[in-house]
N, C-alpha and C positions, 0 to 999 in steps of 0.2 A: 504494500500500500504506500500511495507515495503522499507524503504530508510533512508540510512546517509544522515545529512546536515552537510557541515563542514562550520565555520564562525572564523572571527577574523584576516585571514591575510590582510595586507596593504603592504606599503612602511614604512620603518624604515633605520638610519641613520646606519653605521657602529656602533658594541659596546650595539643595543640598545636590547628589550625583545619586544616579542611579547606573546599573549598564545591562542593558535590555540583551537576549540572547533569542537568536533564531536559529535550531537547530535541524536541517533534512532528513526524513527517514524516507529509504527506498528511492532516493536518487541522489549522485552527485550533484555539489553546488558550480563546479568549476565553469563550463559552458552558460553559466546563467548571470544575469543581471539581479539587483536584491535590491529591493526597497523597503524601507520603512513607510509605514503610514501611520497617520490617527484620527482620529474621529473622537470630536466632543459632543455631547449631547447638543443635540438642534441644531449643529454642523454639519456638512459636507467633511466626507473624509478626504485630505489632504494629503500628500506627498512631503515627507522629510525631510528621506535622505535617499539615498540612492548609491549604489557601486556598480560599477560593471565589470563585465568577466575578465576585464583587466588592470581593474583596481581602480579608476578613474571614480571621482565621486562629487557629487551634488549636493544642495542642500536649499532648503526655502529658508527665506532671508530672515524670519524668524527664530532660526535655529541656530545661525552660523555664528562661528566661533564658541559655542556652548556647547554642540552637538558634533560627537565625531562618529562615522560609519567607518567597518573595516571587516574583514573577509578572514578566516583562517577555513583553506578548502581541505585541507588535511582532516580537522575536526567536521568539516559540513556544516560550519556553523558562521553564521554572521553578528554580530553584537552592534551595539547602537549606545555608546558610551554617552551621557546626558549628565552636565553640568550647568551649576549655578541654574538651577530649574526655578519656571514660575508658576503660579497658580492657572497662569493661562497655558501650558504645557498639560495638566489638566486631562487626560482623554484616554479611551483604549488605543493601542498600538499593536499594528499589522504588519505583519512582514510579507511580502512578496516577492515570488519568484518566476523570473519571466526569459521567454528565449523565443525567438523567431525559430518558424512561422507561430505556432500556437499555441506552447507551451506555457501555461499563467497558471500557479498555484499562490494561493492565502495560507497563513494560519487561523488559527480560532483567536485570536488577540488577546493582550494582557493591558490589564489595567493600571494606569500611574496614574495618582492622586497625589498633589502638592498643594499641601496646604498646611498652614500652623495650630 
């Protein structure tokens, strides 16, 4: 079966770090592209961050410089390191996994709450 798990969100104070982990079962990450996402209640889910299958990576101007994305394909797993977090950071969080032509899996997401 092939499926992301994503692990590591909680509750975390204003200021603090969290680092988000999205791990593959039942296929390699290497040929793929890996995004973060999240979604706040009564929002549209949004785009993060982003890596591609050669490390190249992105980020919504909201996040940058707080938020870093990074790949280890040895483990099959992607992490989404999150500093100095705000109340508006706020949301469940999606990983995705994408490859031309068709290839698009989600996880079931994890939830970060920042608040004091």
């Amino acid at each position: 079966q092939l499926q992301l798990v994503e692990s590591g969100g909680g509750l975390v104070q204003p200021g603090g770090s969290l680092r988000l982990s999205c791990e593959a079962s039942g296929f390699t990450l290497d040929s793929y592209g890996i995004g973060w996402f999240r979604q706040a209640p009564g929002k549209e889910r949004e785009l993060v961050a982003r890596i591609t299958s050669d490390g190249s990576t992105n980020y919504a101007d909201s996040v940058k410089g707080r938020f870093t994305i990074s790949r280890d394909n040895v483990k099959k797993t992607v992490y989404l390191q999150m500093n100095s977090l705000k109340p508006e950071d706020t949301a469940v969080y999606y990983c995705n996994a994408d490859r031309l032509p068709l290839d698009d899996y989600w996880g079931q997401g994890t939830q970060v709450t920042v608040s004091s």
